[in-house]
C-alpha positions in Angstrom: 21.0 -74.8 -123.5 23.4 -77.6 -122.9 24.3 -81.2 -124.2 22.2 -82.6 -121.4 18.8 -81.3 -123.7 20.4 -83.1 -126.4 17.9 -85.3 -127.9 18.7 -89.2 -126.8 18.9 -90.4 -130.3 21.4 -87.9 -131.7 23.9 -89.8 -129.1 23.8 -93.2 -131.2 23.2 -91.2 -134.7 26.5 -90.1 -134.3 27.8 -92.6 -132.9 26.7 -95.0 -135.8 27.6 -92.2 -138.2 31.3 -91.9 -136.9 31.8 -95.7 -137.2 30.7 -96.3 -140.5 32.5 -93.0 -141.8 36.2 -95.1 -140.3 34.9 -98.4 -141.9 34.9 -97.0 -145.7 39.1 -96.4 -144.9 39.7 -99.4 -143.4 37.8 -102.2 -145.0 40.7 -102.9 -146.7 42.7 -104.0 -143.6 39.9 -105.4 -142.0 39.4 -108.2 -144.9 43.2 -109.0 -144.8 42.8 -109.5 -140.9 39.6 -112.0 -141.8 41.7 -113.6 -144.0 44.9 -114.3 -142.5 42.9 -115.5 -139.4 41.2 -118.3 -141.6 44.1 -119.5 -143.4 45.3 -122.5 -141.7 42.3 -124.2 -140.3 41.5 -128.1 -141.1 45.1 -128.1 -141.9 45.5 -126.3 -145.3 48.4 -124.4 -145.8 49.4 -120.6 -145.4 48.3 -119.0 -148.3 50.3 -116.0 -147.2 53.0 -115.2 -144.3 52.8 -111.5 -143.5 50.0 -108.4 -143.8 52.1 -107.1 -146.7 52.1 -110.4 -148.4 48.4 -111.0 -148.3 47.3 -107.3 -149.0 49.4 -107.2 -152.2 48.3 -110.6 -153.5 44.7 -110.3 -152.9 44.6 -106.4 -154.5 47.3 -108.6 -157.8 44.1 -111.2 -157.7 41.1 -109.5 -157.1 41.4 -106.0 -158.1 40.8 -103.1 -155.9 37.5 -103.8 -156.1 38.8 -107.1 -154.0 39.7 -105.1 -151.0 36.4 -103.9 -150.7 34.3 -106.9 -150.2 31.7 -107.0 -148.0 31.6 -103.4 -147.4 27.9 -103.0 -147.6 27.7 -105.7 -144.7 30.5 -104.0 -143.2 28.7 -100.6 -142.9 25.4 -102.3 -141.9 27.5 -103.9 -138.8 28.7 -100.2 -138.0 25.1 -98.8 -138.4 23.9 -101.8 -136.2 26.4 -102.8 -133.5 28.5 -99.2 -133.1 25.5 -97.3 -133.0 24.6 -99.1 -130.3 27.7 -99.6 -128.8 28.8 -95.9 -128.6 25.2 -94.8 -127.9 24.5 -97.3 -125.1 28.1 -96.2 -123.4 27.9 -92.2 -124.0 24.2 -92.4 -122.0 25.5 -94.7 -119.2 28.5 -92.0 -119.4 26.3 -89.1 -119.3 24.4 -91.0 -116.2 27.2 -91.2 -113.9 28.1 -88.0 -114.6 24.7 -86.2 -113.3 24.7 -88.8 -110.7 27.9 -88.8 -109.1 29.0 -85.0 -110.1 32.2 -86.6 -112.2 34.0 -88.7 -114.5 33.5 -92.6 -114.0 36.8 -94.0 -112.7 38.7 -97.1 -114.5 36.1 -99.9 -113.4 33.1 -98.1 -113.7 34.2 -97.4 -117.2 35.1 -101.1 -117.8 32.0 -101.9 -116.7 29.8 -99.5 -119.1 31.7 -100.7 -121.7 30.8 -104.4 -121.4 27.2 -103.9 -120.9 27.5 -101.5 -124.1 29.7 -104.0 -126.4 27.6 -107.1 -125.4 24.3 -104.8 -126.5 25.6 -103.9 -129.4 27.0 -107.0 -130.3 24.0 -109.1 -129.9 22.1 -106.8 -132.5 25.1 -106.7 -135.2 25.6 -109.7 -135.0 23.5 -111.0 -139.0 25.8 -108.1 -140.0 29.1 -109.5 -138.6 28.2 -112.9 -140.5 27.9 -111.4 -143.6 31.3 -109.1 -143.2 32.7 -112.5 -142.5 31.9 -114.6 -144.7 31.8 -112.0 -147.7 35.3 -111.0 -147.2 36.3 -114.5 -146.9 35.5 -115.9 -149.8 37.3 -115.0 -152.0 39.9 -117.1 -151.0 38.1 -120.6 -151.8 37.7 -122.8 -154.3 35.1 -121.4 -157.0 33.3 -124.1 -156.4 33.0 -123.9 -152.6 32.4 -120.1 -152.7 29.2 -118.7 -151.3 29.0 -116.0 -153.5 27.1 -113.6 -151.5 26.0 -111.0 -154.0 25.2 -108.4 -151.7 24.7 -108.1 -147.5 20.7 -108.2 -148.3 21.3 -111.7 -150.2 23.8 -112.6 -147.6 21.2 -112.4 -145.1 18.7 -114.0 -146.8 20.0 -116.8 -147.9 21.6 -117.6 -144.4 17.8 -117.2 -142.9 16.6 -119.6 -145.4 19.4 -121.7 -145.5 20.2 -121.4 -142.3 17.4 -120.7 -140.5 16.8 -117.5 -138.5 18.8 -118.5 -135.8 21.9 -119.0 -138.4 21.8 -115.0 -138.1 23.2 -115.5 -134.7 25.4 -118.4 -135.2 28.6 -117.3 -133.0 26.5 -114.6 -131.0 28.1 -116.1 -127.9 32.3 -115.3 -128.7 31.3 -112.3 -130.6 29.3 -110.9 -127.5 32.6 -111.9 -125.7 34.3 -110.6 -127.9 32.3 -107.1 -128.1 32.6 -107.0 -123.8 36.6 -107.8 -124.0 37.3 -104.9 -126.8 34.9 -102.4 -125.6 35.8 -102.8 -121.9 39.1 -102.3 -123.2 38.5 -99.7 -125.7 36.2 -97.5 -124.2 37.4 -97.7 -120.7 41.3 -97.5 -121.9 40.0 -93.9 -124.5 38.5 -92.8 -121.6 40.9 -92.9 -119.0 44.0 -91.9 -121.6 41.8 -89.1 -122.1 41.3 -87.5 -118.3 45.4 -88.7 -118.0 46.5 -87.0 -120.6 44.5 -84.0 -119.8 45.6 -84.1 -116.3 49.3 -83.6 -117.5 48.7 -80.4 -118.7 50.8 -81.0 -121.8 47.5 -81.8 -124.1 44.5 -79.8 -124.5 40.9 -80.7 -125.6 41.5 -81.3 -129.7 42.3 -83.9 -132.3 45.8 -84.4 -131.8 45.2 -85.6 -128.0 42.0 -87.8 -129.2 44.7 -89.4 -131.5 46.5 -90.0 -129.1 44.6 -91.7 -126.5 42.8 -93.5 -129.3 46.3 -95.3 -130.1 47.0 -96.4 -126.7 43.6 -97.3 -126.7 43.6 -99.6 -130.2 47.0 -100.9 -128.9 45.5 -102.5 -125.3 42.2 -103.5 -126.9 44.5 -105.5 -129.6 46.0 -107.6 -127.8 43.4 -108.6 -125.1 41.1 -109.1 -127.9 42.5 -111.1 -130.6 42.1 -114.3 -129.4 38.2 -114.1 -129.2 38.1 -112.5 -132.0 39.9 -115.4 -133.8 37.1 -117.8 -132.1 34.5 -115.6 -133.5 35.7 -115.7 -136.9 36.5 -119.0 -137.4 33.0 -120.0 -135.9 31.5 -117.8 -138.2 33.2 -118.9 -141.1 32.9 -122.9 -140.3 31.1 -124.8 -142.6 28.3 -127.7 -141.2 29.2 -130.8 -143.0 26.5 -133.9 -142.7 25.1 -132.1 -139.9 28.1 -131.9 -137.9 29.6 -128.4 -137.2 34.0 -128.2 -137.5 33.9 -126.9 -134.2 31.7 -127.1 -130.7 32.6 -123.3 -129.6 35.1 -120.9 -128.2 37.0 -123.3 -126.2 36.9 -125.7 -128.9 38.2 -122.9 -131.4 41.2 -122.0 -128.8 42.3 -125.4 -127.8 42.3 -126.4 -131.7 44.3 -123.6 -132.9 46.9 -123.6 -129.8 47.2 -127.8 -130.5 47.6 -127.0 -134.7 48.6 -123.7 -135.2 50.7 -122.8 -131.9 50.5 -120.7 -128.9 51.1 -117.7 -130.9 48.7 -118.4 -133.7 46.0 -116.8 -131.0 47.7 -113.3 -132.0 47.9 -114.2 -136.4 47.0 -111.4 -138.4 48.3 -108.7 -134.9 49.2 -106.1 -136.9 46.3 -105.8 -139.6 43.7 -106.1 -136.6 45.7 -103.2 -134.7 46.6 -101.3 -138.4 43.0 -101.1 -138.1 41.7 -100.9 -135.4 44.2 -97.9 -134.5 42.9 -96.2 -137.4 39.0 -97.0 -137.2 39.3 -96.4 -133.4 41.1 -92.7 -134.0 38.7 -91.7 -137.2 35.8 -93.1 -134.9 36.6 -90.9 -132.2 37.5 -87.5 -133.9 34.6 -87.8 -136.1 32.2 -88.4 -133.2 34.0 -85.2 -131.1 33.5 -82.9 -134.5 30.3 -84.4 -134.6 28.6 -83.4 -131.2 31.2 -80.3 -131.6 29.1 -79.0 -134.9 25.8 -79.9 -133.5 26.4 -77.9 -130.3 28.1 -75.3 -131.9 25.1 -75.1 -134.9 22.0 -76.2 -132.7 22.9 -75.3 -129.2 24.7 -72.2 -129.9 27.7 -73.7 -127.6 31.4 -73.3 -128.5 32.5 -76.7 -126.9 31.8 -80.0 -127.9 33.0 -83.4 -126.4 31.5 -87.3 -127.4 30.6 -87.7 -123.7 33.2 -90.6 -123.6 
């Protein structure tokens, strides 16, 4: 037997499995990145002016307990939009494998990872709201807080507040968004991968998955922080009398370059690559030992790869 009589399914079990297993280490960093992107807009002042800064006064303010807000929404977003993601590209993987007789080249794997972040997106997207606007409240006012007491109540309330469609407020820059990182993300892993391999110096194992999972975070950083910054703040706005603080991505960009700077498209860099590194290397290695243990325990294999 062999991984292509793997059941379908398993594909985005462990692919949901791997992501949420990262997201329990690196909440923390994620709800600093959230926060740092949101300070600023409608002109209030910098609450904090480094990752260090805002990670030490919001664990002095809000406890430990502080850095982990929103991490039920966070792991329903992994078991939602990485699921799909990772299972949606390791069967378009597996594909052009039979198909073609080899490993997708650079813009085949771009292209796989688009169609696979946009999927994914689209359905994780209720869960993205939550994540967002759970970990960012603790930075306002008491008495303009949402408090969201969970991701189930943080759902609901946005339905009937909201309406149903208020689950996808943003869907558009967060599926742009999801194409820009995992074109980058998968495509760049991917292709780090077969280079490194091809060097002889690496071998099949966790220390060359780190690796290429680096270069990997490091390229998706920075071609996907401004989107990302448009997502968030989108998500985050508030609808005053009716009227929405801004009209979409555009809108998010040009306001922040005009405000904030040039530059203020990359705040909060190095907790979005301090985690994204991490979640992006823990996602991978967990996936590999995954399928690794599965075809070792179930298919009687000795090998094991993600398929990526």
């Amino acid at each position: 037997m062999g991984d292509k009589k793997k059941p379908g399914y398993i594909k985005y079990l462990f692919g949901g499995l791997s992501g949420m297993g990262a997201t329990c280490v690196v909440q923390p960093l994620d709800l600093v990145k959230t926060r740092m992107q949101i300070q600023g807009e409608g002109g209030t002042a910098r609450e904090y002016k480094t990752s260090v800064e805002a990670f030490t006064g919001i664990l002095k303010k809000e406890g430990v307990s502080g850095l982990y807000k929103g991490i039920g929404a966070g792991l329903l977003r992994q078991a939602t939009y990485t699921t799909t993601r990772l299972g949606v590209f390791t069967a378009l993987n597996e594909k052009y494998r039979q198909s073609q007789g080899k490993g997708p080249g650079l813009f085949a794997s771009m292209g796989m990872g688009m169609v696979a972040g946009a999927t994914g997106a689209f359905v994780g997207t209720p869960a993205e709201i939550s994540l967002i606007r759970m970990t960012a409240d603790g930075r306002l006012p008491p008495a303009e807080r949402r408090n969201y007491t969970s991701v189930v109540n943080a759902l609901s309330r946005i339905a009937r507040e909201e309406g149903i469609m208020g689950l996808w407020r943003g869907c558009i820059p967060t599926m742009g968004r999801a194409m820009v990182v995992n074109m980058a993300q998968l495509a760049s892993y991917s292709q780090a991968k077969q280079y490194l391999l091809s060097t002889g110096k690496f071998t099949e194992g966790i220390f060359m998955h780190f690796v290429a999972s680096m270069i990997s975070g490091f390229i998706t950083t920075a071609a996907s922080m401004p989107v990302d910054i448009a997502k968030t703040r989108i998500q985050n706005m508030k609808v005053v009398e009716g009227k929405p603080e801004y009209k979409g991505t555009i809108d998010v960009l040009v306001k922040v370059i005009r405000r904030e700077g040039f530059f203020a498209l990359w705040k909060g860099f190095t907790p979005y690559y301090a985690r994204l590194g991490p979640h992006t290397v823990l996602t991978f290695i967990l996936l590999e030992q995954m399928n690794l243990t599965y075809n070792r325990m179930v298919l009687g294999e000795t090998g094991g790869s993600s398929g990526l």
